[in-house]
C-alpha positions as CSV (number, residue, x, y, z in Angstrom):
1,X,2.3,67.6,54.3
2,X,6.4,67.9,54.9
3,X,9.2,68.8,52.8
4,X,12.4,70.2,53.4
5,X,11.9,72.7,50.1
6,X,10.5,76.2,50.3
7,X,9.0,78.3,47.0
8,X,11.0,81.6,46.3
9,X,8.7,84.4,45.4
10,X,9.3,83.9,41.7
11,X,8.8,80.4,42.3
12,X,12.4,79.5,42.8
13,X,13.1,76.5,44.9
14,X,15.1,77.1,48.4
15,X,16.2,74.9,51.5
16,X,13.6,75.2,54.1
17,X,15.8,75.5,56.5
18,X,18.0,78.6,57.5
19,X,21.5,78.7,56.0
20,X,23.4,80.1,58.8
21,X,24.7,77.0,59.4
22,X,26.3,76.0,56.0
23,X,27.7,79.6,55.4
24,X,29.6,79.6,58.7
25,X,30.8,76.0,57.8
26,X,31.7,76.5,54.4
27,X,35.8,77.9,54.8
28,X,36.1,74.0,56.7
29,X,34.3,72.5,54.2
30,X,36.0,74.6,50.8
31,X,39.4,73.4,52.7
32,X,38.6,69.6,53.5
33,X,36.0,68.8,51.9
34,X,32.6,66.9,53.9
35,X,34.8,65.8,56.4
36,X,34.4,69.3,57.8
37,X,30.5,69.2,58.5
38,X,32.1,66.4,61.4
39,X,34.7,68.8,61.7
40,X,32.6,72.1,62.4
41,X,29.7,70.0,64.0
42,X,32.5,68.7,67.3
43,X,33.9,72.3,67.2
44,X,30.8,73.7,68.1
45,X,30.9,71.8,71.3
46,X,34.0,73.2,72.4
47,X,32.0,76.6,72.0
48,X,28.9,75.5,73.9
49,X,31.3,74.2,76.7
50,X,33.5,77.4,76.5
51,X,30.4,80.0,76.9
52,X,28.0,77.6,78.8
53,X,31.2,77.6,81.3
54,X,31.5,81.5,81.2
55,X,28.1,82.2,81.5
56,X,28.3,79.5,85.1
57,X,31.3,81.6,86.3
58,X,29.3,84.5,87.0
59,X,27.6,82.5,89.9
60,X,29.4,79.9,91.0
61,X,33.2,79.1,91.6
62,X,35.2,77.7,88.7
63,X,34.8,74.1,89.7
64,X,31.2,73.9,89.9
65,X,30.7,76.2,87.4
66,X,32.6,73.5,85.3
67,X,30.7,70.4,86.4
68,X,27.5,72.2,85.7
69,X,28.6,72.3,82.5
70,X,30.0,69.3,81.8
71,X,26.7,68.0,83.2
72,X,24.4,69.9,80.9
73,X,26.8,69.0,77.5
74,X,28.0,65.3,78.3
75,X,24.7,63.9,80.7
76,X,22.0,65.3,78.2
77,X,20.8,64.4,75.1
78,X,23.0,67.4,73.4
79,X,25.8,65.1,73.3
80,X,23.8,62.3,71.2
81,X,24.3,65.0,68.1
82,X,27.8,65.0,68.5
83,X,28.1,63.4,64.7
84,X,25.4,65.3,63.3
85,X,25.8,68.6,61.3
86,X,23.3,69.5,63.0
87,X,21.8,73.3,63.4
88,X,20.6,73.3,66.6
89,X,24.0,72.3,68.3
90,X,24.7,75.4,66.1
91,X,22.2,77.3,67.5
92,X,23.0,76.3,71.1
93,X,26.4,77.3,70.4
94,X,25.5,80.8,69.7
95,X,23.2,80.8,72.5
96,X,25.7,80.2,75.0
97,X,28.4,82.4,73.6
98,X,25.7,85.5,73.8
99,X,24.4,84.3,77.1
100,X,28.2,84.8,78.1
101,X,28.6,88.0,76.6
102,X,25.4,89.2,78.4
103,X,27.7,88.5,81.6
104,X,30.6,90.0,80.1
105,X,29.0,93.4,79.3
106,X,29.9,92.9,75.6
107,X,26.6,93.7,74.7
108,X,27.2,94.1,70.5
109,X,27.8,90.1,70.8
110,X,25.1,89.4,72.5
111,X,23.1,90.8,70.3
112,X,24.5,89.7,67.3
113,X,25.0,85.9,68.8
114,X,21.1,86.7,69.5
115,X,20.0,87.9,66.4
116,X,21.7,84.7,64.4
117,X,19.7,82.7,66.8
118,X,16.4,84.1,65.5
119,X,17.3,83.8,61.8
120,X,18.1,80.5,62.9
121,X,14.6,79.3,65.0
122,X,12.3,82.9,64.8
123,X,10.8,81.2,68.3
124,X,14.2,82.4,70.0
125,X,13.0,85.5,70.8
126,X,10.7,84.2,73.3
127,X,14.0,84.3,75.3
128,X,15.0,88.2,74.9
129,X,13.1,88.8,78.3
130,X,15.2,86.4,79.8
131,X,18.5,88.1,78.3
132,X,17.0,91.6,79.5
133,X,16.8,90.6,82.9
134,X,20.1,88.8,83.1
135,X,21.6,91.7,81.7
136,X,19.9,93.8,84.6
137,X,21.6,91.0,86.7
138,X,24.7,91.1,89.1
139,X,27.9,90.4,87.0
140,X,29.5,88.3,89.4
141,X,30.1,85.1,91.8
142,X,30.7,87.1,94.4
143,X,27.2,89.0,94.1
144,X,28.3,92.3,93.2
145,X,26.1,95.2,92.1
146,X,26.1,96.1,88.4
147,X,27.1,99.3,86.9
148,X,23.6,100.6,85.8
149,X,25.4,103.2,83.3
150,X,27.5,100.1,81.9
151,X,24.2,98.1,81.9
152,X,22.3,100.5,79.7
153,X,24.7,101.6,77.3
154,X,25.8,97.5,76.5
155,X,22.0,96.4,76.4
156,X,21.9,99.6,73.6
157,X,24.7,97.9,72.0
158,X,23.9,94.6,71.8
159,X,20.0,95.9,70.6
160,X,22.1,98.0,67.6
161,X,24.1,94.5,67.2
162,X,21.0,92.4,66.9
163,X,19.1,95.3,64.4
164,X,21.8,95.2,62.2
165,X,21.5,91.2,61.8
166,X,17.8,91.1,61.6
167,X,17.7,93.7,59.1
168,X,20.0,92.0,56.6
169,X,17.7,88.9,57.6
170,X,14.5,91.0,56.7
171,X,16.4,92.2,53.1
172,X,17.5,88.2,52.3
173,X,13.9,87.5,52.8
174,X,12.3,90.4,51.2
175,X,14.5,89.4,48.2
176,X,13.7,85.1,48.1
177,X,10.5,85.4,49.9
178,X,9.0,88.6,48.7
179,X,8.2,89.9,52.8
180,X,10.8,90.7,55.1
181,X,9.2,88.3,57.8
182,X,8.7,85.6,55.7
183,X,11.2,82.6,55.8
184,X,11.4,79.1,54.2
185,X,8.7,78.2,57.1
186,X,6.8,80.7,55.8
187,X,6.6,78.9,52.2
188,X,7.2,75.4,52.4
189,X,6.4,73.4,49.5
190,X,3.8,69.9,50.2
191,X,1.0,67.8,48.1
192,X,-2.6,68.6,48.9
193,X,-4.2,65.4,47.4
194,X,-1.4,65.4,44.9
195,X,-1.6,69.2,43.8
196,X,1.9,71.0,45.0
197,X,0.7,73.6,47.3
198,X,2.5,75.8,49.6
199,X,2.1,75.7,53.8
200,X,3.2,77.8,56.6
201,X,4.9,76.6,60.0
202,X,2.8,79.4,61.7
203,X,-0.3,77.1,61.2
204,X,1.4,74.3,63.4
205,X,1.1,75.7,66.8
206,X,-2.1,74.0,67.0
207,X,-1.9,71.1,69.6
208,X,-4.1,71.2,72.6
209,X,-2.0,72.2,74.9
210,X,-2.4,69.3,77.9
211,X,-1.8,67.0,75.2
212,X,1.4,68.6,74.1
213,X,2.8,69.3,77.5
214,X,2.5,65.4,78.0
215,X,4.4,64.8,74.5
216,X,6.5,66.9,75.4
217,X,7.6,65.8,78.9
218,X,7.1,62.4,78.2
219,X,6.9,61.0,74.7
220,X,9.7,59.9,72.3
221,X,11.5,62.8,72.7
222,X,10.8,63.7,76.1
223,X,12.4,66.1,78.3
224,X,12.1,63.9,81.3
225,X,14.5,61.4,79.9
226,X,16.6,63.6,77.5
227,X,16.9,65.9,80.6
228,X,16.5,64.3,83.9
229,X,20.0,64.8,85.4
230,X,18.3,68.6,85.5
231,X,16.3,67.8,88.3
232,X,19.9,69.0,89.9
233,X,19.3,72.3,89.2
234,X,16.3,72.5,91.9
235,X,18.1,73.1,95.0
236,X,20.3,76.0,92.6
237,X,16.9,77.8,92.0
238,X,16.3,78.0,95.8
239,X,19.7,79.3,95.9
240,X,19.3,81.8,93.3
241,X,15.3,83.4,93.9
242,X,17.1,84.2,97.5
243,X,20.5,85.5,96.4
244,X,19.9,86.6,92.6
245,X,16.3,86.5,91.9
246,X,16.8,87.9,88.0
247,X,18.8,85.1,87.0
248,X,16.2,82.4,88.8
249,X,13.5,84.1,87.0
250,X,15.1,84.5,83.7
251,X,15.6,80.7,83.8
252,X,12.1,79.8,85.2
253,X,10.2,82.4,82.8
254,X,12.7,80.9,79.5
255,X,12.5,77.4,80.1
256,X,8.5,78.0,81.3
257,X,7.6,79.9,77.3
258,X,9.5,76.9,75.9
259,X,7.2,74.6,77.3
260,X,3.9,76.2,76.4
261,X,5.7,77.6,72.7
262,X,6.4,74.0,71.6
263,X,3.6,71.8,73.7
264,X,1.8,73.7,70.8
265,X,3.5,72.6,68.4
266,X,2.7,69.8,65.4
267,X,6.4,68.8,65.8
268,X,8.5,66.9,68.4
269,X,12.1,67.5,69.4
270,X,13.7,68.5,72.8
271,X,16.2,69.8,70.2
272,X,13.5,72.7,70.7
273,X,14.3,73.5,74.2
274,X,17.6,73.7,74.1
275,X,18.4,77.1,74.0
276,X,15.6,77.7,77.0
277,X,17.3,74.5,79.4
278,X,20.5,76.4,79.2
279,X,19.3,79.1,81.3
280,X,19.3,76.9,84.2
281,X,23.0,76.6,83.6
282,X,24.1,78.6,86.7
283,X,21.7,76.8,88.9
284,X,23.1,73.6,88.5
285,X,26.3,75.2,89.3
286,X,24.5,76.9,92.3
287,X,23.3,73.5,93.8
288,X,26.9,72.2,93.5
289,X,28.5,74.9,95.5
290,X,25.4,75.0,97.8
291,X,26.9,71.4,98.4
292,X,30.8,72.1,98.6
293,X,29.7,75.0,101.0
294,X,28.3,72.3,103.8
295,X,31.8,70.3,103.4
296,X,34.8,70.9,104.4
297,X,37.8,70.9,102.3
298,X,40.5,69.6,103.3
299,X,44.2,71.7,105.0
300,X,46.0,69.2,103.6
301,X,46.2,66.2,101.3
302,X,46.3,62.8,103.4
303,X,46.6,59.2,101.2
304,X,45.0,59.1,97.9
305,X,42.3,55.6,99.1
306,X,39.6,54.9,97.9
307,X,36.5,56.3,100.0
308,X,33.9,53.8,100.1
309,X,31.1,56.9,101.0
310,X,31.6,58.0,97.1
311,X,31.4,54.9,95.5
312,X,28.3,54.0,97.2
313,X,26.6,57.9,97.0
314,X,27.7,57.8,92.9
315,X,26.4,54.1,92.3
316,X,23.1,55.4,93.5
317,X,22.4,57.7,91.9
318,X,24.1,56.2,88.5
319,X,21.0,53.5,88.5
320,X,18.6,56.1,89.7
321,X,19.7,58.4,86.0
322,X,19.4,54.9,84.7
323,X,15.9,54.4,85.8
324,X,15.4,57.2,83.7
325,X,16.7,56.7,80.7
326,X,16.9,52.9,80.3
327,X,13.2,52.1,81.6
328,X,10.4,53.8,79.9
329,X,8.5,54.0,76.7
330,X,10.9,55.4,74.7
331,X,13.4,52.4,75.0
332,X,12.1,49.1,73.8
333,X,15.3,47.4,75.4
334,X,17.6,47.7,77.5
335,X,20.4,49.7,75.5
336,X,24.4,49.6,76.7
337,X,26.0,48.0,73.5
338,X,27.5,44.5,72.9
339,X,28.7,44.4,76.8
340,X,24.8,44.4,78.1
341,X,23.9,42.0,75.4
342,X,26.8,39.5,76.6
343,X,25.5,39.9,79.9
344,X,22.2,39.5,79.3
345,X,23.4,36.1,77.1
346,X,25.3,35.0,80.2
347,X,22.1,34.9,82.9
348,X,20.2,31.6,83.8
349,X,17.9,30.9,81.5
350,X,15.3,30.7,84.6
351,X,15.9,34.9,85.3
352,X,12.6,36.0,83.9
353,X,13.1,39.0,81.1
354,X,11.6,41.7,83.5
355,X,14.1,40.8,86.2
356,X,17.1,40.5,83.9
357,X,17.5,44.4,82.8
358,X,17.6,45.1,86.4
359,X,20.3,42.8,87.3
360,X,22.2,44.7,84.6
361,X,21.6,48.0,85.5
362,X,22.6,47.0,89.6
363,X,25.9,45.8,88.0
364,X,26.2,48.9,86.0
365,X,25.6,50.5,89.3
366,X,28.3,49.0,90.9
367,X,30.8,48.8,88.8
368,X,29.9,53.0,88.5
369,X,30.6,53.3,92.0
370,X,33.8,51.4,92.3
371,X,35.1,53.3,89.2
372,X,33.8,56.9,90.8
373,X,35.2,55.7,94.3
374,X,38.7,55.3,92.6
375,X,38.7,58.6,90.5
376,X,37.3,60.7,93.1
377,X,39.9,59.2,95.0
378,X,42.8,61.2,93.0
379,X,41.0,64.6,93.1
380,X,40.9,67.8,95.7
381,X,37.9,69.2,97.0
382,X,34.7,68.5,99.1
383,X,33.8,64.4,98.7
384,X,30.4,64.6,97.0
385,X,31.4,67.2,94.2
386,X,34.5,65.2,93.3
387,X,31.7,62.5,93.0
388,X,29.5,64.7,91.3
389,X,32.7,65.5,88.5
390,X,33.3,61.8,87.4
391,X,29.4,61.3,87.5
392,X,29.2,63.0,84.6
393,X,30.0,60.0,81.8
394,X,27.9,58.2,83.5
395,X,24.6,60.6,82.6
């Protein structure tokens, strides 16, 4: 019942999956060879970080803006496909750079950023609403009205932008697949009872949906452990249904379609939700400056020590994320590399094996904190968001 081979209309055989990915990577790979899937792969994260942190800047000041980033990237799961070539790091690349453009008023990017998306996963345009209303947004950190002239004429471009992509979409498919809204999804090639037969992703959205919302939060790939350091983004929606409701409910209304889309579906990946999570971007970076706000910063720079107050706030709330990620059903053992394993080696042999993980992860904790305590330490701003900046290897 899987393959990764679709059936052309003539009965040609075809990847399954889109090709956006290998066309945009071919010029690295024609010049270095397979190196270059690496190559393109790490590239793309400089072009998640780079729009992800544009897109923040519209509602936040530059340094949360770039923690909320560097949060989302570095504390997720996104980072574990780092060494992949991997098309949803892809996708999530062009995501964020439309998402910025939608800010931007460059409105022919965002639609063509947009419409690559859809050839890439057709269940991205769940998220146009969400682009509408951000577009409809105020452009700004400091809250400022849009132009609504300006407003119209980009969201007309970047609709003309996204046309234009999905119609030469609709001709590559009319041409291999024989309808211009089929795909390889559409035909994919499996064995009924050994007889080749052909099968269509648009049958798969069949999970009952209490049972998939469960998967989906909680099972081998689930959200709540992929995602958790997200729960950081509550106290930004707060922020943001007050002071810019669009953007809140762009977020909410994305990330909530993603949930029921794929809770539905036969497959499992938070790789789906990707696109949808990145929506709540900006409030991350709200929550952070909802924090430096309630600080003060500093007139001037006294002794670089080391504050005891942010080694102890960051060594928290490292073994809380580790509670999360470390301990659950997902994680047969306690993960951390040949370090935890010599630890674990060195404890009495009378330290029971449900006591010893958490031994480890308090030590983890603590040697987090001292670490954070010393690096926050050396940086400017308001105590808990330099703690919140050198938190983020830790995720």
């Amino acid at each position: 019942g899987w393959s990764n081979v679709a059936i052309g209309r003539n009965g040609e055989h075809w990847p399954k999956h889109p090709y956006v990915l290998p066309v945009l990577a071919s010029p690295l790979y024609f010049a270095i060879g397979l190196p270059a899937t690496l190559l393109f792969n790490l590239l793309m994260y400089g072009v998640i970080a780079a729009g992800l942190f544009r897109f923040a800047r519209a509602y936040a000041e530059p340094e949360s803006a770039a923690i909320s980033v560097a949060l989302f990237v570095f504390a997720t799961i996104v980072v574990g496909s780092a060494y992949d070539f991997s098309t949803d790091v892809l996708m999530l690349a062009l995501f964020s750079q439309g998402l910025a453009a939608v800010k931007e008023r460059r409105g022919a990017w965002a639609g063509v950023a947009m419409g690559l998306c859809v050839m890439i996963k057709p269940t991205a345009l769940m998220l146009l609403p969400s682009l509408v209303l951000l577009f409809f947004e105020r452009t700004d950190a400091r809250g400022g009205p849009p132009d609504r002239a300006l407003t119209r004429r980009e969201l007309a471009r970047s609709l003309v932008g996204g046309t234009i992509v999905l119609a030469l979409f609709a001709l590559a498919n009319t041409w291999m697949y024989g309808r211009p809204w089929w795909s390889g999804y559409n035909r994919t090639l499996v064995t009924d009872d050994g007889v080749p037969s052909l099968a269509s992703h648009t049958d798969s959205f069949s999970v009952p949906f209490e049972q998939g919302l469960q998967r989906v939060l909680y099972g081998d790939y689930g959200l709540v452990a992929a995602f958790g350091v997200l729960v950081v983004s509550v106290p930004g929606l707060v922020v943001l249904l007050r002071e810019r409701p669009r953007a809140a409910i762009a977020a909410l209304s994305g990330v909530a379609l993603s949930l029921v889309v794929f809770s539905l579906y036969v497959y499992e990946g938070h790789r789906f939700h990707w696109p949808a999570l990145a929506l709540l971007v900006p409030a991350i970076a709200a929550s952070l400056a909802w924090v430096g706000r309630r600080q003060p910063r500093p007139i001037e720079r006294g002794p670089r020590v080391v504050r005891a107050s942010d080694g102890v706030l960051v060594g928290l709330a490292a073994l809380g994320a580790t509670m999360f990620t470390v301990i659950g059903s997902a994680r047969g053992r306690l993960g951390g590399g040949a370090w935890v394993d010599a630890l674990l080696d060195a404890l009495p042999d009378n330290v029971s094996p449900e006591v010893a993980p958490f031994l480890v992860i308090a030590l983890h904790g603590a040697l987090a904190g001292v670490l954070v305590g010393a690096v926050a330490s050396m940086m400017d701003g308001p105590h808990a968001l330099r703690a919140a900046a050198v938190l983020v290897p830790f995720g």
